[in-house]
Backbone as JSON, one array per atom type, in Angstrom:
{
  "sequence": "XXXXXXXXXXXXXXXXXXXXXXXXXXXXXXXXXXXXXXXXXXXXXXXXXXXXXXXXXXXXXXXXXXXXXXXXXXXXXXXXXXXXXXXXXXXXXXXXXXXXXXX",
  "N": [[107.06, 89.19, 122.09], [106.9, 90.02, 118.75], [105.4, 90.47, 116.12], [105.19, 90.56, 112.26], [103.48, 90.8, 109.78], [103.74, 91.69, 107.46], [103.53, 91.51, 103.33], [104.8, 92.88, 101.58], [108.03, 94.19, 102.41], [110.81, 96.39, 102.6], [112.91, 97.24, 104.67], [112.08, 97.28, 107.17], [111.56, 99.55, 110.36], [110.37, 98.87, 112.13], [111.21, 96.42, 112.77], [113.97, 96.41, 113.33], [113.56, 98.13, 115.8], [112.7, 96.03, 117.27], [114.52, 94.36, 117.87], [116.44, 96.05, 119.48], [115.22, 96.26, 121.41], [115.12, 93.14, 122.28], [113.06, 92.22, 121.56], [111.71, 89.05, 120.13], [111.29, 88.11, 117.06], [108.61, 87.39, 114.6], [107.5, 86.72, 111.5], [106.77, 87.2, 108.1], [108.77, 85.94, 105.73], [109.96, 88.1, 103.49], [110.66, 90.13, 101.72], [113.08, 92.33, 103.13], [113.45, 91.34, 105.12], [114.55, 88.91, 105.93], [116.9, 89.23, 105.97], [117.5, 90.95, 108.05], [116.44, 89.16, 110.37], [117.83, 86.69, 111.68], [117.54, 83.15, 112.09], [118.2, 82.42, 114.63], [117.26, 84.58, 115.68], [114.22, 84.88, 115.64], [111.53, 83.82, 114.13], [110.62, 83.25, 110.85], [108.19, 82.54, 108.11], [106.85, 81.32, 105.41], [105.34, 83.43, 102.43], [102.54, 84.92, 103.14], [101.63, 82.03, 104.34], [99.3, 82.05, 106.37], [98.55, 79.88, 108.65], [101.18, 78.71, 108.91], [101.89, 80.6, 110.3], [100.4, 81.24, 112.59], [101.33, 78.97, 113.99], [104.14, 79.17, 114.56], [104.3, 81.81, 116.0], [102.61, 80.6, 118.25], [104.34, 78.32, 118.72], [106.82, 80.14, 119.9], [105.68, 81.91, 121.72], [104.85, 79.56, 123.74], [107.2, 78.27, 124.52], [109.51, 79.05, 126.7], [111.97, 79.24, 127.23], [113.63, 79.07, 124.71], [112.4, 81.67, 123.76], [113.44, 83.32, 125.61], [116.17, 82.98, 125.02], [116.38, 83.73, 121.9], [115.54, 86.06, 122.64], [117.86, 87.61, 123.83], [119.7, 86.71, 121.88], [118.59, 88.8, 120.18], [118.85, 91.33, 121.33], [122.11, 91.04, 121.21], [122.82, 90.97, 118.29], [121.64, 93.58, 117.27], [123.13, 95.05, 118.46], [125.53, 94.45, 117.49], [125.12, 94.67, 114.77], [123.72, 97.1, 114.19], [124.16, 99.67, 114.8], [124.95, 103.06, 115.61], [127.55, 103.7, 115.26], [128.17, 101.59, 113.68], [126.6, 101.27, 111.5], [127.45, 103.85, 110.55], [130.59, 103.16, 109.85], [129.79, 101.35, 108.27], [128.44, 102.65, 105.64], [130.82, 104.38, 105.38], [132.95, 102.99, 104.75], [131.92, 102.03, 102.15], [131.75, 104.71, 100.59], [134.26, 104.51, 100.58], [135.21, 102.61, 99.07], [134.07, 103.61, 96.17], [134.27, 105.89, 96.02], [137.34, 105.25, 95.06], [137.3, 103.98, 92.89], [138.1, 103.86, 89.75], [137.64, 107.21, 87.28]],
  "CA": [[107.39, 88.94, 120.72], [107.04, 91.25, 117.69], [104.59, 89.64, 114.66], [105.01, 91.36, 111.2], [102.59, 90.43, 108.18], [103.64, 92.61, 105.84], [103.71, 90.67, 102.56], [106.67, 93.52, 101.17], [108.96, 95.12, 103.39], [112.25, 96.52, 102.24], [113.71, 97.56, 105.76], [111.41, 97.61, 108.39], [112.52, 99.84, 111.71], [109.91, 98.06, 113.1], [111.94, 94.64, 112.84], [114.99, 96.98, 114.14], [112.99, 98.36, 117.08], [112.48, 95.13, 118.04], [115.69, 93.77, 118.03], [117.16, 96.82, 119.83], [114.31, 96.16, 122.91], [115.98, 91.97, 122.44], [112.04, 91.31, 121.34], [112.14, 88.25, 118.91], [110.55, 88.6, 115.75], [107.67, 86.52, 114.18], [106.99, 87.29, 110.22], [106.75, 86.17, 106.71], [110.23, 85.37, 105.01], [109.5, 88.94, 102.01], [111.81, 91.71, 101.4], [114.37, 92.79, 103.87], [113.18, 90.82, 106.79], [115.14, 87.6, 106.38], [118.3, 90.14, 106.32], [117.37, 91.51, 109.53], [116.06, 88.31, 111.08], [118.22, 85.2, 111.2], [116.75, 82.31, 112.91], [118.31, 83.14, 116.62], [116.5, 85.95, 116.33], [113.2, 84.66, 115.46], [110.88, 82.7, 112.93], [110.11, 83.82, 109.56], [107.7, 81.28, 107.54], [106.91, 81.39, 103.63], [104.63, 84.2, 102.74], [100.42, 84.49, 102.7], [100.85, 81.22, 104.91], [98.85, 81.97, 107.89], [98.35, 78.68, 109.34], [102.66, 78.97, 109.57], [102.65, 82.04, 111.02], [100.11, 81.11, 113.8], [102.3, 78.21, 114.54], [105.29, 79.95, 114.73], [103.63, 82.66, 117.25], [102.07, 80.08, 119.27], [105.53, 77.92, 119.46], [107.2, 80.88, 120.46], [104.85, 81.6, 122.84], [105.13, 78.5, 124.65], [108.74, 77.97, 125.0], [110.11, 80.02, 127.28], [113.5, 78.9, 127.07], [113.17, 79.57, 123.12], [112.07, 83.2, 123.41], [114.47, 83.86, 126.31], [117.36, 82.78, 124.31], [116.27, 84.86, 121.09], [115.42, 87.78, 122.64], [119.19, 87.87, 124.2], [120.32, 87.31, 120.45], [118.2, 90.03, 119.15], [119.78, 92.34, 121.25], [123.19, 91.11, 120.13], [122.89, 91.18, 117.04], [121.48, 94.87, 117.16], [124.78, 95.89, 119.28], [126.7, 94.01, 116.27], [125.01, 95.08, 113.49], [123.11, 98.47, 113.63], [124.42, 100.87, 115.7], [125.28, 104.46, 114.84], [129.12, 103.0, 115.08], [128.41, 100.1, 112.58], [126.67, 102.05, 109.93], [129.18, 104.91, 109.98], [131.67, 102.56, 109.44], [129.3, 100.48, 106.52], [128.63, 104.04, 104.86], [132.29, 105.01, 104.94], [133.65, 101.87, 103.47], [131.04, 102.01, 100.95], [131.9, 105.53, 99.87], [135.82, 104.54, 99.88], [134.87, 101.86, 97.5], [133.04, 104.11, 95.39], [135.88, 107.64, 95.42], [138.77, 104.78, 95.01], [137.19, 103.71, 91.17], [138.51, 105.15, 88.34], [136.17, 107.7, 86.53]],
  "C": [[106.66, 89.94, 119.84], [106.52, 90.66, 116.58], [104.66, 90.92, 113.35], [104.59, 91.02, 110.27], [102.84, 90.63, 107.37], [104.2, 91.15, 104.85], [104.76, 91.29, 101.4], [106.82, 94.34, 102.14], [110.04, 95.47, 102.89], [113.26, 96.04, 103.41], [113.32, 97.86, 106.79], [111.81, 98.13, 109.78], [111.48, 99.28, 112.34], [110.09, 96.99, 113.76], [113.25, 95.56, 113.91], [114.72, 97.18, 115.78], [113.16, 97.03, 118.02], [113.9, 94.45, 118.84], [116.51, 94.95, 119.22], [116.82, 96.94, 121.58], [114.37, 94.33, 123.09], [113.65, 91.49, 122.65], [111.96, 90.46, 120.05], [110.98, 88.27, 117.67], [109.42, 87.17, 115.21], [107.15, 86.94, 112.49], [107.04, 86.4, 109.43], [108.04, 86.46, 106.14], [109.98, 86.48, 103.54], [110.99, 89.57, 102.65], [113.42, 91.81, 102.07], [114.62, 91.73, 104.86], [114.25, 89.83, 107.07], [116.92, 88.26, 106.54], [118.62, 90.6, 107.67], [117.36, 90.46, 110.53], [117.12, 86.75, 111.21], [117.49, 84.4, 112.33], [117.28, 82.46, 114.46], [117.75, 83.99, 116.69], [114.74, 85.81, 116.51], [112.68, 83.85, 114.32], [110.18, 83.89, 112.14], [109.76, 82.37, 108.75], [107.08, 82.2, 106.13], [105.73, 82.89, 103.95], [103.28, 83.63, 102.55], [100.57, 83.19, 103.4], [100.53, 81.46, 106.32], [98.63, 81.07, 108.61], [100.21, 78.22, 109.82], [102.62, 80.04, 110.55], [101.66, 81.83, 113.1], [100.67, 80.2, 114.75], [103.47, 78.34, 115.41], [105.09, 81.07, 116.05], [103.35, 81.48, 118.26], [103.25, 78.87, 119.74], [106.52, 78.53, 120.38], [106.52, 81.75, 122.05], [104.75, 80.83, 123.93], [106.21, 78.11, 125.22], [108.99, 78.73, 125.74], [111.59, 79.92, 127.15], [114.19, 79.83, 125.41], [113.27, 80.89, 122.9], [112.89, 84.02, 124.54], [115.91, 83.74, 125.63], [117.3, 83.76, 122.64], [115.99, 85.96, 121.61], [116.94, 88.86, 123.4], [119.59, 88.08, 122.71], [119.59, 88.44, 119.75], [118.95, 90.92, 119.6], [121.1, 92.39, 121.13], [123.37, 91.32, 119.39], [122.25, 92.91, 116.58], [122.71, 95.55, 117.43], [125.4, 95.45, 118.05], [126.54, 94.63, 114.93], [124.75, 96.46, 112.84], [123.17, 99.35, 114.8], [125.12, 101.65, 115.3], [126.86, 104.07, 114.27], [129.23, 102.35, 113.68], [127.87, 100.72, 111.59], [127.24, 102.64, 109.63], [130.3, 104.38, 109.28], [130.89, 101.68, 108.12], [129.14, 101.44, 105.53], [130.41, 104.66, 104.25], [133.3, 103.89, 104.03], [133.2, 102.01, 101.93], [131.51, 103.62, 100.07], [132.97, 105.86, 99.57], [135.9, 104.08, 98.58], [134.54, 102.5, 96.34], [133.98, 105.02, 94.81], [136.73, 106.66, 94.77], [138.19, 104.65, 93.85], [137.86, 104.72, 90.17], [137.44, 105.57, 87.79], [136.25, 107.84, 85.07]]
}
């Protein structure tokens, strides 16, 4: 498992990394993360509470079942979401949207 503290993140490739090696994520619920993270993938708890977050690590930890079953959805959800394929195609929509406006 993959613990991230930060108390702002925009877009962490460190959250990506993880997901891409189907390791499940452990952080505080700021910035980007909860975009990246949905709960199959891992636990995200409020921010600044550390007494959640050691919880959260040390449930994950224990389960095996738990952290074998998210760390399959992380790397799904990497194949689904962020691969060279899937941004090309979120970039190119985005810059149809954008030419097609009237100026």
């Amino acid at each position: 498992m993959f613990c991230i503290s930060s108390l702002e993140e925009n877009f962490p490739i460190t959250v990506l990394e993880s997901l891409a090696c189907g390791i499940p994520v452990v952080g505080f619920k700021v910035g980007g993360i909860p975009e990246q993270i949905p709960e199959e993938c891992g636990i995200l708890v409020p921010p600044k509470n550390a007494k959640a977050l050691g919880k959260a690590l040390m449930n994950l930890l224990q389960d095996d079942e738990l952290r074998e079953n998210m760390s399959n959805n992380c790397r799904a959800r990497c194949v689904a979401h962020y691969t060279i394929n899937k941004l090309r195609e979120g970039y190119i929509k985005l810059y149809s949207e954008i030419l097609s406006r009237p100026t």
